[in-house]
Backbone bond lengths (Angstrom), bond angles and torsions (degrees), N, CA, C in turn:
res aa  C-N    CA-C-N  psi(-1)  N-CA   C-N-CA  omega(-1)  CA-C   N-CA-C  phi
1 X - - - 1.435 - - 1.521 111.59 -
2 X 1.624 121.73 166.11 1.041 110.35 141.38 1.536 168.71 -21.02
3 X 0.963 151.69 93.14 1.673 137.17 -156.80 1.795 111.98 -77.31
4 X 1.386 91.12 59.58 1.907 88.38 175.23 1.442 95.21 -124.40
5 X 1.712 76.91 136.18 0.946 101.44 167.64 1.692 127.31 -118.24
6 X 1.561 111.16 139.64 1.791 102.76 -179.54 1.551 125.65 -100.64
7 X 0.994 109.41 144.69 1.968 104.85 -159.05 1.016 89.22 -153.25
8 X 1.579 108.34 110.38 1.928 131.03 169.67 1.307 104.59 -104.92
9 X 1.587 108.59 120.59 1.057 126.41 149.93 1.504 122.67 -121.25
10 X 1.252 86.09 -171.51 2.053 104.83 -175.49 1.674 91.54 -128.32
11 X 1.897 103.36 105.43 1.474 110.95 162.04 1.186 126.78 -100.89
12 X 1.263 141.79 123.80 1.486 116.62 170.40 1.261 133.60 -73.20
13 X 0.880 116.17 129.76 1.401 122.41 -175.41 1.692 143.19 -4.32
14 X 2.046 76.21 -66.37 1.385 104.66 148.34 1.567 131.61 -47.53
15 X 1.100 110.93 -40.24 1.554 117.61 173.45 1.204 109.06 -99.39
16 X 1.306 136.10 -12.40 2.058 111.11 152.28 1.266 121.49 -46.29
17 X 1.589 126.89 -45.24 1.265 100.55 -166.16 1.347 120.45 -45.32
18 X 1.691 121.11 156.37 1.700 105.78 -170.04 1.354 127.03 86.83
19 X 1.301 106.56 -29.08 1.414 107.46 -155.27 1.490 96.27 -51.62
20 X 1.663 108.63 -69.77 1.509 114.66 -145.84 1.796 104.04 -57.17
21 X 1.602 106.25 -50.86 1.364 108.05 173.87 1.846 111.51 -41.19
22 X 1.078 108.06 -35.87 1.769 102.85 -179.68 1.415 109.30 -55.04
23 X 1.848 100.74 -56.79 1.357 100.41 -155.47 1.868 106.42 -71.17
24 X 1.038 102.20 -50.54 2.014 100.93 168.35 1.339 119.13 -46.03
25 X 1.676 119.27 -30.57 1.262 102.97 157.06 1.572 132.79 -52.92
26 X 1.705 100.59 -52.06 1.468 139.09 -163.89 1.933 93.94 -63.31
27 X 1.363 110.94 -34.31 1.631 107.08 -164.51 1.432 101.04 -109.41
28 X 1.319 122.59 7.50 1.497 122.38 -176.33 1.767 105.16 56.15
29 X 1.849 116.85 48.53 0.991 104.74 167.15 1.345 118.71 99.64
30 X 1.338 113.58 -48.81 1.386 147.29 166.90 1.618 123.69 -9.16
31 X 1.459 91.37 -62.56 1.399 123.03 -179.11 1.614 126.65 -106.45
32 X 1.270 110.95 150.77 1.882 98.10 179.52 1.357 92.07 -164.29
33 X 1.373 106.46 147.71 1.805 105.94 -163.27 1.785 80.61 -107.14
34 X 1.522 77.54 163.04 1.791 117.90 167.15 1.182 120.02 -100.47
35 X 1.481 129.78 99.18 1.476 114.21 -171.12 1.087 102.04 -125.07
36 X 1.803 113.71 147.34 1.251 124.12 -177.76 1.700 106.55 -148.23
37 X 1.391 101.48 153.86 1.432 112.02 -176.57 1.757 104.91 -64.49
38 X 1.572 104.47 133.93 1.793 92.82 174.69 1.734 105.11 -127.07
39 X 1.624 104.45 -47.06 1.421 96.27 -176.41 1.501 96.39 -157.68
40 X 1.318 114.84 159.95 1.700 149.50 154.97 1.255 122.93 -71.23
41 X 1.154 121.74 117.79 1.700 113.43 154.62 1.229 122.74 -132.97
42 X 1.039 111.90 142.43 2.052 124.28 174.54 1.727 94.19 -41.68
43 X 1.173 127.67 136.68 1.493 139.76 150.73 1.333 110.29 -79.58
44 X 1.617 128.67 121.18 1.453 120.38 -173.48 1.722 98.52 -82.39
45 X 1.029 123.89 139.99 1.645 120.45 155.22 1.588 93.11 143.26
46 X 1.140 108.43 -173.56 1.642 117.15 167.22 1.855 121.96 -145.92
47 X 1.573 99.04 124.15 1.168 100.69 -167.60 1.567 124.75 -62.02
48 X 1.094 105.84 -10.36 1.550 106.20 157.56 1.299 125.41 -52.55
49 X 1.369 119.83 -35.82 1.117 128.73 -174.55 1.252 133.82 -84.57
50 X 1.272 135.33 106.69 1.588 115.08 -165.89 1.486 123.82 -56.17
51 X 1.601 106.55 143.63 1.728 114.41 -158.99 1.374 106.34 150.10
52 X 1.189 92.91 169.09 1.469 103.34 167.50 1.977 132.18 -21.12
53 X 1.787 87.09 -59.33 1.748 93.07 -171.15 1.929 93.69 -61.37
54 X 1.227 108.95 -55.57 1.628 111.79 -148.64 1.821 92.38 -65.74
55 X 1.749 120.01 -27.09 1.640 93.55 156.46 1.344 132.29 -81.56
56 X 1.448 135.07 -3.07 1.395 118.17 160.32 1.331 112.99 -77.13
57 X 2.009 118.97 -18.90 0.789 112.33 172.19 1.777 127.30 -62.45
58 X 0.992 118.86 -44.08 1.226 129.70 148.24 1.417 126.20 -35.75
59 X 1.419 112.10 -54.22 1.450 117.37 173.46 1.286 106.33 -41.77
60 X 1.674 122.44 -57.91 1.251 124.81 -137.22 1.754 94.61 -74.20
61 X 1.465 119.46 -29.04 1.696 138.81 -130.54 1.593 77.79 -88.35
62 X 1.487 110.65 -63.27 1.978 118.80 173.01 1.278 121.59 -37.94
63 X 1.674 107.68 -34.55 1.715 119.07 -177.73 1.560 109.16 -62.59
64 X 1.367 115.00 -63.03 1.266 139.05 -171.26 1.862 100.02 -63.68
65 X 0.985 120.25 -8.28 1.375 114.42 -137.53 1.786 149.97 0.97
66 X 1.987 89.99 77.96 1.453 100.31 170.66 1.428 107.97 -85.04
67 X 1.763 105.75 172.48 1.357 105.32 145.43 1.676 131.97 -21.51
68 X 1.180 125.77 153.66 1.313 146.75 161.41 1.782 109.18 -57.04
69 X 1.349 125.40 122.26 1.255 109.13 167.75 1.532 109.26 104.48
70 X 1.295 119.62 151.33 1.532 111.26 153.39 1.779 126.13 -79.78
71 X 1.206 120.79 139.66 1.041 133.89 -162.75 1.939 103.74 -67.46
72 X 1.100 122.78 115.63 1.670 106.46 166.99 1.595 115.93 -51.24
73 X 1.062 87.88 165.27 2.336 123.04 -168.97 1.473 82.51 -50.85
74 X 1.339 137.36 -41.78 1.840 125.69 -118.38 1.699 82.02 -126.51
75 X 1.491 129.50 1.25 1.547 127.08 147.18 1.274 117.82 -68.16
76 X 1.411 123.47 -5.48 1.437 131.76 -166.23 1.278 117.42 -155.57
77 X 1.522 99.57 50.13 1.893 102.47 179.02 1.340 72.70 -149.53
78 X 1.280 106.87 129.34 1.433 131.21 148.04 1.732 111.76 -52.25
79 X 1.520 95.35 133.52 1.485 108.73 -172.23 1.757 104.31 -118.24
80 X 0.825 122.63 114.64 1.276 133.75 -161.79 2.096 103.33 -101.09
């Protein structure tokens, strides 16, 4: 037979980027994942707050490349 193999996991999001390039490095090519959307969850904490959430929050803001920081309420209220 074939040599495939299937391997389910739970990635976050946050940590795919890279992924596939890792693993084709990591397998000499070899290998290439299948990814598919499975589920959502609430993040407990608040990114305002320094910690954990407000650095992926950050992470994500550098990825995309916005500004530094969360943006204030009054960037997004219509001013008439």
């Amino acid at each position: 037979g074939t040599p495939i193999y299937n391997i389910k996991a739970y990635l976050p999001v946050t940590e795919s980027f890279g992924f596939t390039s890792e693993l084709r490095a990591q397998t000499s090519g070899q290998a290439f994942p299948q990814c598919v959307f499975d589920h959502w969850s609430v993040v407990q904490g608040s990114p305002l707050e320094p910690g954990k959430i407000a650095d992926q929050v950050a992470a994500i803001r550098k990825r995309k490349g916005l500004k530094d920081g969360i943006p204030d309420l009054d960037n997004f209220v219509d001013k008439l």
